[in-house]
C-alpha positions in Angstrom: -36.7 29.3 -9.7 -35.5 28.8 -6.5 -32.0 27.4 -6.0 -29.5 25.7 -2.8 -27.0 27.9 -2.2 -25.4 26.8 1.3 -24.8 23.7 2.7 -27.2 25.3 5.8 -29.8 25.4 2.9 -29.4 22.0 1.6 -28.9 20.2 4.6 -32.0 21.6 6.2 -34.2 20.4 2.6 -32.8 16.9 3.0 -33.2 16.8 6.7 -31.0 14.6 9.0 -28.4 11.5 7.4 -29.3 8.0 8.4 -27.2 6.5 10.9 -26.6 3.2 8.8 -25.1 5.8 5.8 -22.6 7.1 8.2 -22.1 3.3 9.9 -21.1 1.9 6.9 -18.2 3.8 6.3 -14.8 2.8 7.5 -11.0 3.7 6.6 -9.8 0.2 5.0 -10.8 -3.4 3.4 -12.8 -5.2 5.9 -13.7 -8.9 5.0 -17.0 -8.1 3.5 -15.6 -5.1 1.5 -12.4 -7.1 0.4 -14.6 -9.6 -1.0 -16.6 -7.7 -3.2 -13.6 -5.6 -4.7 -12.0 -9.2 -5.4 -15.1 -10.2 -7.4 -15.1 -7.2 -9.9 -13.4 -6.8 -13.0 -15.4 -3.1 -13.5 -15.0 0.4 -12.1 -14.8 3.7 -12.8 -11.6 6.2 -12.1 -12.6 9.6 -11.0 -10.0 12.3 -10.9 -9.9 16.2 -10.6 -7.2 17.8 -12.3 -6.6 22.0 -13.2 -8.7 21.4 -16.5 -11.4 19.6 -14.6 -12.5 16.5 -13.8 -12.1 13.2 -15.6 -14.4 9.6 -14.7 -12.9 6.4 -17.0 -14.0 3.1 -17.0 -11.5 0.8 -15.9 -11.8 -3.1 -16.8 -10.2 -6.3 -16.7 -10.0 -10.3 -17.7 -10.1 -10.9 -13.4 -10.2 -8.8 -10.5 -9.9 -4.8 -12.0 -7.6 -3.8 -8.8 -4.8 -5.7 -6.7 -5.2 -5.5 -3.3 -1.9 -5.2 -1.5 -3.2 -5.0 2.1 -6.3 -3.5 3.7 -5.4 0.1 2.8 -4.2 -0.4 -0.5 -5.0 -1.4 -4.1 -2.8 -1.3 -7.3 -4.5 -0.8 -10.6 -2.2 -1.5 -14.0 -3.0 0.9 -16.3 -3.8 -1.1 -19.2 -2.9 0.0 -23.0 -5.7 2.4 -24.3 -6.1 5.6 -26.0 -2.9 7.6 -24.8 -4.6 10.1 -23.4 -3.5 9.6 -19.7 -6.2 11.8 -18.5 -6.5 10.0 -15.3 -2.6 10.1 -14.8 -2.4 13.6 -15.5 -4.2 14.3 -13.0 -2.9 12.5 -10.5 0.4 13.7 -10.8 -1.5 17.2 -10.4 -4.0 15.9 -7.9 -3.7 12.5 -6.1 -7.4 12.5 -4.9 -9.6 9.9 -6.4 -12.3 8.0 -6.4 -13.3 4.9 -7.8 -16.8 2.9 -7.9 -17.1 -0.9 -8.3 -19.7 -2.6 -9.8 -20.5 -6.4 -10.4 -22.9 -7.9 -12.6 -26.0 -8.8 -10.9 -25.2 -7.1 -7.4 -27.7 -4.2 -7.0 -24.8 -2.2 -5.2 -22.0 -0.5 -6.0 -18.6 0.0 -3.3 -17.3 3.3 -3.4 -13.7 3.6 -2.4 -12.4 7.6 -2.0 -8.4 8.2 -1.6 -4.8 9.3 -2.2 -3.3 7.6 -5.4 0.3 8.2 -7.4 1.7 6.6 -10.5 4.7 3.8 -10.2 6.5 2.5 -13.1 8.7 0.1 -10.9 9.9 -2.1 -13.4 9.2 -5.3 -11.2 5.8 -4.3 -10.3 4.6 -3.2 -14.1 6.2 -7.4 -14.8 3.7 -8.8 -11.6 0.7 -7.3 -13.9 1.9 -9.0 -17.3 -0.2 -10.5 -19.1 0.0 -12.1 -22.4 3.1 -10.4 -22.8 2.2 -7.6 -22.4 2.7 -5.3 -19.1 0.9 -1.8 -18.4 3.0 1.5 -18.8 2.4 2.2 -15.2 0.3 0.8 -12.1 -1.6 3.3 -10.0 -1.0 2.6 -6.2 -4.6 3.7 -4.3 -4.1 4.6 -0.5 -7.7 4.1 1.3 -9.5 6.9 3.0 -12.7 5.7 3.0 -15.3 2.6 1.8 -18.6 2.2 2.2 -21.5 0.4 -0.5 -24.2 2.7 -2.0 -27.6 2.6 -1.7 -29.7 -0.4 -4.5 -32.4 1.9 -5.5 -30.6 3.8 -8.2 -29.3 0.2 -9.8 -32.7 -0.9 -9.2 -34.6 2.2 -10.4 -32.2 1.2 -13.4 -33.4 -2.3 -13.8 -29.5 -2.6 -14.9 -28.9 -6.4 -15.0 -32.2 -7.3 -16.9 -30.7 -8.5 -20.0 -34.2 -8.2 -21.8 -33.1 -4.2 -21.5 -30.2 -5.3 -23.2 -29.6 -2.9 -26.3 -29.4 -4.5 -29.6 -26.0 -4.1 -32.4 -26.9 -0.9 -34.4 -29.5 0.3 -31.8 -26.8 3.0 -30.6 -24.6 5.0 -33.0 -21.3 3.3 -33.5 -18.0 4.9 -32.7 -16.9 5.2 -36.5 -20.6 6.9 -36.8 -19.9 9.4 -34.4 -16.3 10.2 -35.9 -18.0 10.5 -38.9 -20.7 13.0 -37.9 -18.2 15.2 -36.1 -15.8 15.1 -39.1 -17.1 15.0 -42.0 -14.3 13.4 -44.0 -13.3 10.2 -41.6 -14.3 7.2 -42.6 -16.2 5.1 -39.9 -17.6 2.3 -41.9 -13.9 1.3 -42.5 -13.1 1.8 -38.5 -16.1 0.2 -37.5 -14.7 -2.9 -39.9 -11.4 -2.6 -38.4 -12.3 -2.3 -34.8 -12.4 -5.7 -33.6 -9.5 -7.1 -35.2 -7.3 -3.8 -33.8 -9.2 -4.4 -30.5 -8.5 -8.4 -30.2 -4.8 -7.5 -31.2 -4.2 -4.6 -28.5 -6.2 -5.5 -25.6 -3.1 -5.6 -23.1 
């Protein structure tokens, strides 16, 4: 087996980086950029933290991020499972990284920088909804954006809904519960999902 172990090494397998790779990314929001953030409701969070690392999908009813200005984007932290692995590590770590992705586009925008956690009472109100307001909003300073390459959504064939799965073709949640411990009950939690879901969604 032979294995990369320097960046000399790896760098000199994969040859020289094409120039529109390294023109594409810039330090803030430009028009084209701004637009595609304010059409998705999808991303996912990555953060790094002293346990490790930590990537969670993030999702809303509209846009999935604020944008305050060209450099910055707010993202409510919307009620979920309580446990604020994302946060912890922020508070730890601010670095993160976060990739959009909207239904049909065969791209995703990547968007790499500083974040921290504010719980300004008037800001957490500006994100109400139904309400209901997040426990905190996670302010993103910009470092860097650029869109990623189509083939991998495209190798993916991601958006053909004929590749949609069908209910039951995956195990459930309450079915993996169940197989890890023996004694939970997941037919009951698969029951009880959706009306605990439709009642707790903010």
């Amino acid at each position: 087996m032979t294995i990369v172990s320097s960046i000399e090494e790896l760098e000199s397998h994969y040859g020289a980086t094409g120039e529109a790779s390294l023109v594409k990314e810039i330090e803030y929001l430009s028009p084209s950029y701004r637009k595609i953030v304010e059409s998705a409701s999808f991303c996912t969070l990555s953060t790094s933290g002293p346990e490790g690392l930590d990537c969670s999908p993030r999702g809303d009813d509209g846009m999935v991020v604020r944008i305050r200005d060209d450099r910055t984007l707010l993202m409510p932290d919307r009620r979920g499972n309580n446990r604020i692995d994302s946060l912890r590590n922020i508070v730890r770590d601010p670095r993160v990284s976060l990739m959009f992705m909207v239904p049909g586009w065969n791209n995703v925008l990547r968007i790499n920088g500083q974040a921290r956690i504010s719980v300004d009472p008037a800001l957490l109100a500006s994100f109400e909804k139904e309400g209901k307001q997040p426990r905190s909003v996670i302010e993103i300073s910009i470092e860097a954006v650029y869109f990623q390459c189509a083939r991998a959504l495209m190798r993916a064939d991601l958006w053909n809904p004929d590749k949609n799965i069908q209910k039951g073709d995956l195990p459930s949640p309450g079915m993996i519960m169940q197989e890890i411990q023996n004694s939970f009950d997941g037919t009951t939690y698969d029951e009880q999902w959706p009306e605990r879901a439709a009642k707790s969604m903010w």
